[in-house]
Residue frames as qw, qx, qy, qz and C-alpha x, y, z in Angstrom:
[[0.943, -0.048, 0.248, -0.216, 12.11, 28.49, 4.17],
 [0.218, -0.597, 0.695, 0.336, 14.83, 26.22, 3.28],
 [0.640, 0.368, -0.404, -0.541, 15.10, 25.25, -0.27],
 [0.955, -0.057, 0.290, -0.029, 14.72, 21.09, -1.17],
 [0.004, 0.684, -0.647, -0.336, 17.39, 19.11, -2.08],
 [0.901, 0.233, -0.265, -0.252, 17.60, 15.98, -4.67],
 [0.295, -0.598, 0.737, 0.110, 19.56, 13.27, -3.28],
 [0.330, 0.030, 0.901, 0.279, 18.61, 10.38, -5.79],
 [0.616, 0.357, -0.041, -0.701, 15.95, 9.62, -8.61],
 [0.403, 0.092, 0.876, 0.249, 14.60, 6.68, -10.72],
 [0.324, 0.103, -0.610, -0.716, 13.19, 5.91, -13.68],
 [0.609, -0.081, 0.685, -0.393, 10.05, 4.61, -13.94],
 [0.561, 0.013, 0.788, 0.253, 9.07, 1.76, -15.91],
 [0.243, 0.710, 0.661, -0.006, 6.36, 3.50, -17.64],
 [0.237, 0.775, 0.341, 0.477, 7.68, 6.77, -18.11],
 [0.326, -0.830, -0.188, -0.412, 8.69, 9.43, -15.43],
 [0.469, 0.401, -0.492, 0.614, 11.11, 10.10, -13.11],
 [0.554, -0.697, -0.451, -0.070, 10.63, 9.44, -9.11],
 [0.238, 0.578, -0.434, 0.649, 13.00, 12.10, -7.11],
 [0.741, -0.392, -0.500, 0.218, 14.08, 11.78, -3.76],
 [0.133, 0.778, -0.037, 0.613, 14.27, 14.98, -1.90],
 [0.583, -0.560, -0.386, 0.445, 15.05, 16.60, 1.92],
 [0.034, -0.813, -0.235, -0.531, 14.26, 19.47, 3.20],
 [0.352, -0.730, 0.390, -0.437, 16.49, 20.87, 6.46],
 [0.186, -0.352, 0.908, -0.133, 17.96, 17.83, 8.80],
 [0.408, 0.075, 0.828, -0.376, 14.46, 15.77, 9.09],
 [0.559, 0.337, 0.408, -0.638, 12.36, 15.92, 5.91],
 [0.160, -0.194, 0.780, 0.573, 12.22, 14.23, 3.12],
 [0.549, 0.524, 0.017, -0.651, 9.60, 14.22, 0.17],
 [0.470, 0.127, 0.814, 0.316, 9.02, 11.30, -2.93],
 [0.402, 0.582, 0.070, -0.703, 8.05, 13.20, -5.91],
 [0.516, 0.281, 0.727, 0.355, 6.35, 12.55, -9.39],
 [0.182, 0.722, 0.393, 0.539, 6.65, 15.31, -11.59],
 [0.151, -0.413, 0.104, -0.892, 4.68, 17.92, -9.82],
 [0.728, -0.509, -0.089, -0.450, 2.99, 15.70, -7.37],
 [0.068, -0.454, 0.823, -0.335, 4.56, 14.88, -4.21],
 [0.722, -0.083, -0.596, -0.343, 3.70, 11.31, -3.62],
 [0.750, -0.524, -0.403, -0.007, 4.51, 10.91, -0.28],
 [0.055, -0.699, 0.185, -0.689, 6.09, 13.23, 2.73],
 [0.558, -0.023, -0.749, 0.356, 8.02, 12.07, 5.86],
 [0.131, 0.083, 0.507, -0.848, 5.59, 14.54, 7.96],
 [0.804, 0.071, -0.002, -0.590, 2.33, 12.77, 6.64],
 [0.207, 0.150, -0.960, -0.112, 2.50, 9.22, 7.59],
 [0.407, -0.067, 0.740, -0.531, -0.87, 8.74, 9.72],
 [0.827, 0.312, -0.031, -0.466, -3.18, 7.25, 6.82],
 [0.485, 0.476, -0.727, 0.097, 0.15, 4.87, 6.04],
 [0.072, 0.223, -0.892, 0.387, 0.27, 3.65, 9.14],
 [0.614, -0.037, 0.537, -0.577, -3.51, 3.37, 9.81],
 [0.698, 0.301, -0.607, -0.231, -3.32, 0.95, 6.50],
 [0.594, 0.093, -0.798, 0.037, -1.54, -1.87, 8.54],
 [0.043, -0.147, 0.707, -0.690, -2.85, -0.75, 12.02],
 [0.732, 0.213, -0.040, -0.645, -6.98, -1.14, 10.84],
 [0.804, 0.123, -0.536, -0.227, -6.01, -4.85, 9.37],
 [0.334, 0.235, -0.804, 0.433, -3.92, -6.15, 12.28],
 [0.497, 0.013, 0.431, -0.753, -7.21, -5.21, 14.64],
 [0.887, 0.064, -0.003, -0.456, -9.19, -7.45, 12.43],
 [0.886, -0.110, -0.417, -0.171, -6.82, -10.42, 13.01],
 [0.481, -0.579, 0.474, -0.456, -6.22, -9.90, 16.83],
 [0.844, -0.285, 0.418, -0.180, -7.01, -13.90, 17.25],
 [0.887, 0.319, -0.208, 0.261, -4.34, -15.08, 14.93],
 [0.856, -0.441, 0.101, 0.249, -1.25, -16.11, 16.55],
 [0.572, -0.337, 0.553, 0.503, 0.97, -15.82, 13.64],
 [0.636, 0.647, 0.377, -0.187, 0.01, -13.91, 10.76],
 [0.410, -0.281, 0.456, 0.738, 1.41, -13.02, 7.81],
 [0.140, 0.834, 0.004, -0.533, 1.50, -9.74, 6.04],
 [0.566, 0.294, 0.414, 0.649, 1.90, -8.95, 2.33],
 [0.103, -0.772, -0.066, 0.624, 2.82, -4.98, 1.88],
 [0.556, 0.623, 0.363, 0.413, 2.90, -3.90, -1.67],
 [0.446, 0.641, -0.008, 0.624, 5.45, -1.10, -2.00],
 [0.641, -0.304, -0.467, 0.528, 7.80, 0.38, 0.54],
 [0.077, 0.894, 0.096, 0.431, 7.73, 4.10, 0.06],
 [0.140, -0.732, 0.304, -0.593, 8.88, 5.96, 3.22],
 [0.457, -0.060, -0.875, 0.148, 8.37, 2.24, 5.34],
 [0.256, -0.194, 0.373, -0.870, 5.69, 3.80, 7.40],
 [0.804, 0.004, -0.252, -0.539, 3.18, 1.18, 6.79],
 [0.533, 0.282, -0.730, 0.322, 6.38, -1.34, 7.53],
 [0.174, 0.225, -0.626, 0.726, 6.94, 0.15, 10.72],
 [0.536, -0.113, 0.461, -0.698, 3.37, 0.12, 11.87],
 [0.790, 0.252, -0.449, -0.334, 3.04, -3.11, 11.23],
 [0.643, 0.024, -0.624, 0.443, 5.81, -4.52, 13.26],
 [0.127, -0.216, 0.548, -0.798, 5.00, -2.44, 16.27],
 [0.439, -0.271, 0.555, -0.653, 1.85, -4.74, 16.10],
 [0.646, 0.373, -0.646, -0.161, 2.79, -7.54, 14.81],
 [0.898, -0.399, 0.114, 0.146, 3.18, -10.77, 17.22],
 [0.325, -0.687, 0.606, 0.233, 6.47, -12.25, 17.84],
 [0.676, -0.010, 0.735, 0.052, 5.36, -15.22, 15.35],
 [0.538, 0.798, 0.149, -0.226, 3.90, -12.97, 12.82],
 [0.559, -0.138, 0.464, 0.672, 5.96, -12.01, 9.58],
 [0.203, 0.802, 0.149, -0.542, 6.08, -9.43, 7.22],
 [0.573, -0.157, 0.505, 0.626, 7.00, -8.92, 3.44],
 [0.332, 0.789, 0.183, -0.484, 6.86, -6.05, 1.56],
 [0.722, 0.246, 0.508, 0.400, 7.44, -5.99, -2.02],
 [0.235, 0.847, 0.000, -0.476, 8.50, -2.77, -3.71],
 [0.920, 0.123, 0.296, 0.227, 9.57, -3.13, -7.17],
 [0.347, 0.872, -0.186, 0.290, 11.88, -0.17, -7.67],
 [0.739, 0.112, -0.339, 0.572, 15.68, -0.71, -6.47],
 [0.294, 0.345, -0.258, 0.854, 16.28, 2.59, -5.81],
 [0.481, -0.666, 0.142, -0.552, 13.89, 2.93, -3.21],
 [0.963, -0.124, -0.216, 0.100, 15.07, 0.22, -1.57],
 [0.605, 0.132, -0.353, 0.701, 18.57, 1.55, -1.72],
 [0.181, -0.615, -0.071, -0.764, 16.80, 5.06, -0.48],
 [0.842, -0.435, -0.206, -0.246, 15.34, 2.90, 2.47],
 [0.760, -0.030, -0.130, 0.636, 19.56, 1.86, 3.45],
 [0.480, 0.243, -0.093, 0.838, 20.69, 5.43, 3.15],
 [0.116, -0.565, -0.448, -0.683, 18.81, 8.41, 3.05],
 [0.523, -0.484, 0.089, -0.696, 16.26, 7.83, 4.71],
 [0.546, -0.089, -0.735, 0.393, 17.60, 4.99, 7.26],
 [0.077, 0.005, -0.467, 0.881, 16.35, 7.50, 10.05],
 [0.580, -0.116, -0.093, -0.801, 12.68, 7.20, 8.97],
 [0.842, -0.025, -0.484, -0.236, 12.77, 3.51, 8.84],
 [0.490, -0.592, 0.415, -0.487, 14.13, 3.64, 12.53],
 [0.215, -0.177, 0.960, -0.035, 15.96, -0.24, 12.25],
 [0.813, 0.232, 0.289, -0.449, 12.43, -1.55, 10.83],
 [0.770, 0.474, -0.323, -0.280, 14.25, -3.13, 7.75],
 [0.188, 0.323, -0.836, 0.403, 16.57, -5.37, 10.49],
 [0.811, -0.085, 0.412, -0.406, 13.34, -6.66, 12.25],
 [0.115, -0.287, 0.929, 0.203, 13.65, -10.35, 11.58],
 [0.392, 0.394, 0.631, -0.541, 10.01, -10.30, 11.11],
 [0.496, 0.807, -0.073, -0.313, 10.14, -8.33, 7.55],
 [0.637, -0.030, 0.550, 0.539, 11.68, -9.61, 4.42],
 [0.148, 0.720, -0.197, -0.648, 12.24, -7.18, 1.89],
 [0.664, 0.007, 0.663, 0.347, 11.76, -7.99, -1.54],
 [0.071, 0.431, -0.462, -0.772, 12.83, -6.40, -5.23],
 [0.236, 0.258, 0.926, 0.142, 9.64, -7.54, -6.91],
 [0.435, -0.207, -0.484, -0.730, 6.23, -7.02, -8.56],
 [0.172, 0.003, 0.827, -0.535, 3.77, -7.61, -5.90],
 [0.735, 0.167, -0.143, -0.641, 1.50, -9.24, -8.42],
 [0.641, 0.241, -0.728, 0.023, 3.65, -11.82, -8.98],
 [0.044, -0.245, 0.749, -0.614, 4.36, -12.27, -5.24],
 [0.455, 0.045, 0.251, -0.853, 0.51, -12.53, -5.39],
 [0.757, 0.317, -0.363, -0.442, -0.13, -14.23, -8.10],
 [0.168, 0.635, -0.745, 0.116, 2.41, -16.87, -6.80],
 [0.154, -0.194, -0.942, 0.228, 1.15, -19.28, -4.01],
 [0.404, -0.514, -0.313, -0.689, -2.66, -19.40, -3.10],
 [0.721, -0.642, -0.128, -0.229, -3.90, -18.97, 0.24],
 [0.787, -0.049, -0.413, 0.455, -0.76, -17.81, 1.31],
 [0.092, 0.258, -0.312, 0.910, -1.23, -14.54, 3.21],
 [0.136, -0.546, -0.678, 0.472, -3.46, -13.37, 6.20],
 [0.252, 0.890, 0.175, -0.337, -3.67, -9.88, 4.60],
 [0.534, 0.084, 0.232, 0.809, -2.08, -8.08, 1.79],
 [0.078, -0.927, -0.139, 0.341, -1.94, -4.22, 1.65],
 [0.577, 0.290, 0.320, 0.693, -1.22, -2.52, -1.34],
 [0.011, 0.943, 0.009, -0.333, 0.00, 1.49, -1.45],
 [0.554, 0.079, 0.447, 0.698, 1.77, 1.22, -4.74],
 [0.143, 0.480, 0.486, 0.716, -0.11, 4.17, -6.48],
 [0.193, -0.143, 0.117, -0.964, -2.55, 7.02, -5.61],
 [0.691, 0.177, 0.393, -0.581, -5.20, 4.41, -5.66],
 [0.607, -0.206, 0.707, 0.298, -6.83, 2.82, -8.06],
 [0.584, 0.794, 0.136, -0.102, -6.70, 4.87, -10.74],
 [0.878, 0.174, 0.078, 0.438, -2.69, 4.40, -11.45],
 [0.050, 0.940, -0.303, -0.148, -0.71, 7.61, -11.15],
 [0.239, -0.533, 0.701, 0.409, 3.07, 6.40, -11.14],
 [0.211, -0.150, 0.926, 0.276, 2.22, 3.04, -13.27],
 [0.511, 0.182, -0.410, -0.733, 0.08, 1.81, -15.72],
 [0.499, 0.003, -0.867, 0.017, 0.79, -1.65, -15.09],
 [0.024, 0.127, 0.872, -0.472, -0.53, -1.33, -11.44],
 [0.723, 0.025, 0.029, -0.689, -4.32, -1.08, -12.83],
 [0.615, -0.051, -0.725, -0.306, -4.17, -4.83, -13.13],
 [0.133, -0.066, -0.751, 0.644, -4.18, -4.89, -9.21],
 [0.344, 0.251, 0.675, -0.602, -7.35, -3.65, -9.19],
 [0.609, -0.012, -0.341, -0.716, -9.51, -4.39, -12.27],
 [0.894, -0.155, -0.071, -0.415, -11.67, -7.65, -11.98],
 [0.762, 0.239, -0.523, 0.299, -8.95, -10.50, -12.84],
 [0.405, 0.290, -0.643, 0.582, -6.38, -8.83, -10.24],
 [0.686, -0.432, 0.002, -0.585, -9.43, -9.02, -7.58],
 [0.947, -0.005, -0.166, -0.274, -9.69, -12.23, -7.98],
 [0.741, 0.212, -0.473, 0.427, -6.31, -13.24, -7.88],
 [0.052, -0.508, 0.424, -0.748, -5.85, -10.93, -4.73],
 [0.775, -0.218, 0.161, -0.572, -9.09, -13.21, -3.03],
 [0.887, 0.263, -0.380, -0.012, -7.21, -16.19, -4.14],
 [0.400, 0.487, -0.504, 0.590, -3.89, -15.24, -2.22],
 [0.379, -0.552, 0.366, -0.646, -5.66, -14.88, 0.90],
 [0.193, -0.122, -0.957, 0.179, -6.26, -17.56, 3.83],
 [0.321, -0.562, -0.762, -0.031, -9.55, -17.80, 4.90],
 [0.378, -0.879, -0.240, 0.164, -11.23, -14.57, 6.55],
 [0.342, -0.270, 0.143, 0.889, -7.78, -12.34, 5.41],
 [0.193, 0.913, 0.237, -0.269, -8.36, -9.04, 4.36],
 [0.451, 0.450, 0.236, 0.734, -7.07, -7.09, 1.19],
 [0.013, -0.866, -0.350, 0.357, -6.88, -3.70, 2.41],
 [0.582, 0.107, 0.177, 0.786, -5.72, -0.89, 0.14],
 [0.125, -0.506, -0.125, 0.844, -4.63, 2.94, 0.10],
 [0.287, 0.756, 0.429, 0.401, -6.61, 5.60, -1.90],
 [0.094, 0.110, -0.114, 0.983, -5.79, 9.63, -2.21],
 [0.355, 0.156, 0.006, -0.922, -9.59, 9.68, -2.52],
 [0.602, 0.155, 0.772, -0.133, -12.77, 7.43, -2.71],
 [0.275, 0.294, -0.658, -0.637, -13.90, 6.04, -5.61],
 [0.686, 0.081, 0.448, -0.568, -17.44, 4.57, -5.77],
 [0.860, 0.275, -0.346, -0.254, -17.25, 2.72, -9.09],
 [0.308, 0.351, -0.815, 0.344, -13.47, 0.91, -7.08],
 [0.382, -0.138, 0.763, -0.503, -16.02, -0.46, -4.23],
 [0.903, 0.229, 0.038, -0.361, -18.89, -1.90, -6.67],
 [0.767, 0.414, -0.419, -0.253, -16.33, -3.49, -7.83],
 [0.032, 0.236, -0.892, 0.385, -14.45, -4.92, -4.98],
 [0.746, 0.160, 0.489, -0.424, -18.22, -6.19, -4.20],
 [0.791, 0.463, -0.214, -0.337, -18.72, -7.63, -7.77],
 [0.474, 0.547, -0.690, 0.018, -15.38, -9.44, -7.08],
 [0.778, -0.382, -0.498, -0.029, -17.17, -11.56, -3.96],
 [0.525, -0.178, -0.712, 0.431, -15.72, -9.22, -1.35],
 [0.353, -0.799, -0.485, -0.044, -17.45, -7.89, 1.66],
 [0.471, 0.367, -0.131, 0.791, -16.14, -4.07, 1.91],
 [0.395, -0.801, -0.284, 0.350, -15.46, -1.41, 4.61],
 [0.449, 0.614, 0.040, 0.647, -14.30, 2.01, 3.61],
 [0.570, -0.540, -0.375, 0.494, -12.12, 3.98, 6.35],
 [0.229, 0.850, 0.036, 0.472, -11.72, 7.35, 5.86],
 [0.743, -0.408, -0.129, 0.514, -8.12, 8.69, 8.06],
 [0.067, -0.979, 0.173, 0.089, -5.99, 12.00, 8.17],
 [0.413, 0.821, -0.231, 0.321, -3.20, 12.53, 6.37],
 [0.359, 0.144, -0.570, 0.725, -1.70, 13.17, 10.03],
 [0.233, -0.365, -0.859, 0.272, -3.48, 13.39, 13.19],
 [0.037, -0.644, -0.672, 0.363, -6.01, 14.98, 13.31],
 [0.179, 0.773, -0.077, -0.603, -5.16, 17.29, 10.03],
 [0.187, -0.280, 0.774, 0.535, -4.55, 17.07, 6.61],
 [0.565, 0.107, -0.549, -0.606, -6.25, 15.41, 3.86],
 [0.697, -0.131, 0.601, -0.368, -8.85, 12.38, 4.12],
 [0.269, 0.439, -0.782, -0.352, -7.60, 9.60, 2.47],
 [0.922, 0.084, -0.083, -0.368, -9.74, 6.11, 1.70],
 [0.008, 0.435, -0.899, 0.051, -8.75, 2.96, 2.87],
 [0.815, -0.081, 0.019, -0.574, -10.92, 0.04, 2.01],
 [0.409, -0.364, 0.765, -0.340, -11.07, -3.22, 4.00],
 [0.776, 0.007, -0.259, -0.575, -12.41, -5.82, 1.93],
 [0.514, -0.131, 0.809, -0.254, -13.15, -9.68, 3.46],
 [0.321, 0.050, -0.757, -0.567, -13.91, -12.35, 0.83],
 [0.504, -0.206, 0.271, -0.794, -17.27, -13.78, 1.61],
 [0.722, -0.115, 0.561, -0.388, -18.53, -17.09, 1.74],
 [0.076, -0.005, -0.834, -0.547, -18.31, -19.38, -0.73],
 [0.052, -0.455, -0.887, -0.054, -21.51, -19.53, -2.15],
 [0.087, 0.676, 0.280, -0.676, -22.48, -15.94, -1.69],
 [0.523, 0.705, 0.391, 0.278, -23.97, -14.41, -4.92],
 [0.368, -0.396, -0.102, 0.835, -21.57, -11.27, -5.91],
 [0.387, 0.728, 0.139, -0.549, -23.21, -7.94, -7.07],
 [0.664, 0.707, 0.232, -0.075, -23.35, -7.08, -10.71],
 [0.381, -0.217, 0.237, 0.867, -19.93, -5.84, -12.54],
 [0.001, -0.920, -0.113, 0.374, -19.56, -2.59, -13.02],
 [0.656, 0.635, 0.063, 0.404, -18.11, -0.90, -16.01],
 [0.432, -0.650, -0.187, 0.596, -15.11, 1.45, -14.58],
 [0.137, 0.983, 0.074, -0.093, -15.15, 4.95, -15.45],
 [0.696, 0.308, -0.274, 0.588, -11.78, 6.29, -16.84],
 [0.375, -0.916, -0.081, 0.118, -10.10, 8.54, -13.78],
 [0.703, 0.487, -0.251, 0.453, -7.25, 10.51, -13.47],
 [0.558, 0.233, -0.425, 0.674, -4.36, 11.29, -11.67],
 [0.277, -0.853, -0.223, -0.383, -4.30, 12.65, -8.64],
 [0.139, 0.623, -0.531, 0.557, -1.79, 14.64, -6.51],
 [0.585, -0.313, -0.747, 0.042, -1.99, 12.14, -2.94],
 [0.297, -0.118, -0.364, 0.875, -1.79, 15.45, -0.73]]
C-alpha cells in the first residue's frame, strides 16, 4: 500500500495539530492526532447533510444556505448541484489553512465549487456569522466537529448547548431548518434540540453508499410560536470520537 504523505498542517486554537495528508494521485485524508476526521473516499453522509435540507425547501425560490466549516467542500458541492440559480451559499470555516488547502491541494476535490458565484467563502467563526443578523438564513448546517460532543474544539460546544440553540432558531427565517452532522447519535443532543422549541428528525446515512459507518444527521424545524418546549435536559459529559 502506498505510504501517506503530509502536505500542510495547522494549529488549532485549542490545542492540536490538523494535518493534511494524500495518499497515491487521488486521496487525501484530514487528521487529528490519531483520528482521521474526514477522507476524500467518504463523502456520502457530507453530502446527504445539504441534500436532506434542500428537499425540505423545494418551494423556495431563492434560498440561502449557512455551512459551518469547509472540510473537504463536499457538503459545498452538494449544495450547489441543488441549489437554484437565485439561491446562495456561505460557508464559514474558521481555519485559514484549510481554506488555503481548498486553493491547492485539494482544488481537484472541490471540482471549481469555490468559483460558483453562488458560494461566498468566509474566514470566520460561524457563531458569529450566526449570531450576527436574525432571520437571516433559510438553513444553516453545521459539520465543524464530530458532533456535539466537540472533538477538534472546545469552543464549538457553545453551538450546541441551550444558549447556542437558541441563537441558531433566531438566525433562521421562518420554517428554515438547522441541520447538523454527528459521528454518532446522541439522545441527551435531541432532548435538547426539543427543549430548545425545535421540532426534530434524525437521519441516519452511510459513510459512502451503501457502506461504511452510520452517521446522524438531525433536521430540526423551529415550531410555532407558542408551542410549549419539553423539559431541559442536563447533558451528560461525552467524549471524543474517531468520525470513521
Amino acid at each position: 500500500m502506498k505510504p501517506w504523505i503530509q502536505l500542510g498542517q495547522s494549529a488549532l486554537p485549542d490545542g492540536g495539530t490538523l494535518k493534511l495528508l494524500q495518499r497515491g494521485e487521488a486521496e487525501f485524508s484530514i487528521t487529528l492526532g490519531a483520528n482521521e476526521l474526514m477522507n476524500s473516499r467518504l463523502r456520502g453522509s457530507e453530502e446527504a447533510l445539504a441534500t436532506l435540507v434542500l428537499a425540505r425547501l423545494a418551494d423556495r425560490p431563492a434560498p440561502r444556505l449557512l455551512i459551518g466549516g469547509l472540510g473537504m467542500g463536499f457538503t459545498l458541492r452538494a449544495a450547489l448541484a441543488g441549489l437554484p440559480p437565485a439561491g446562495a451559499v456561505t460557508v464559514a470555516e474558521l481555519l485559514p489553512a484549510v481554506i488555503d488547502w481548498a486553493r491547492g491541494p485539494l482544488a481537484p476535490v472541490f471540482a471549481g465549487s469555490l468559483d460558483d458565484p453562488r458560494a461566498e467563502i468566509r474566514q470566520a467563526d460561524v457563531s458569529r456569522v450566526i449570531d450576527a443578523v436574525p432571520a437571516a438564513w433559510d438553513a444553516i448546517l453545521l459539520d465543524v466537529d464530530n458532533g456535539p460532543d466537540g472533538l477538534t474544539m472546545a469552543a464549538n460546544d457553545r453551538l450546541y448547548d441551550h444558549a447556542g440553540l437558541g441563537r441558531a432558531r433566531a438566525a433562521l427565517r421562518p420554517g428554515g431548518v438547522l441541520a447538523i452532522w454527528s459521528a454518532a447519535p446522541d439522545r441527551a443532543f435531541t432532548r435538547r434540540l426539543e427543549s430548545a422549541g425545535f421540532a426534530v428528525e434524525e437521519a441516519k446515512v452511510r459513510a459512502r453508499p451503501g457502506a461504511g459507518a452510520r452517521h446522524v444527521i438531525w433536521l430540526a424545524t423551529p415550531k410555532p410560536a407558542g408551542s410549549r418546549p419539553a423539559p431541559a435536559t442536563a447533558r451528560p459529559g461525552t467524549g471524543g470520537r474517531p468520525r470513521r
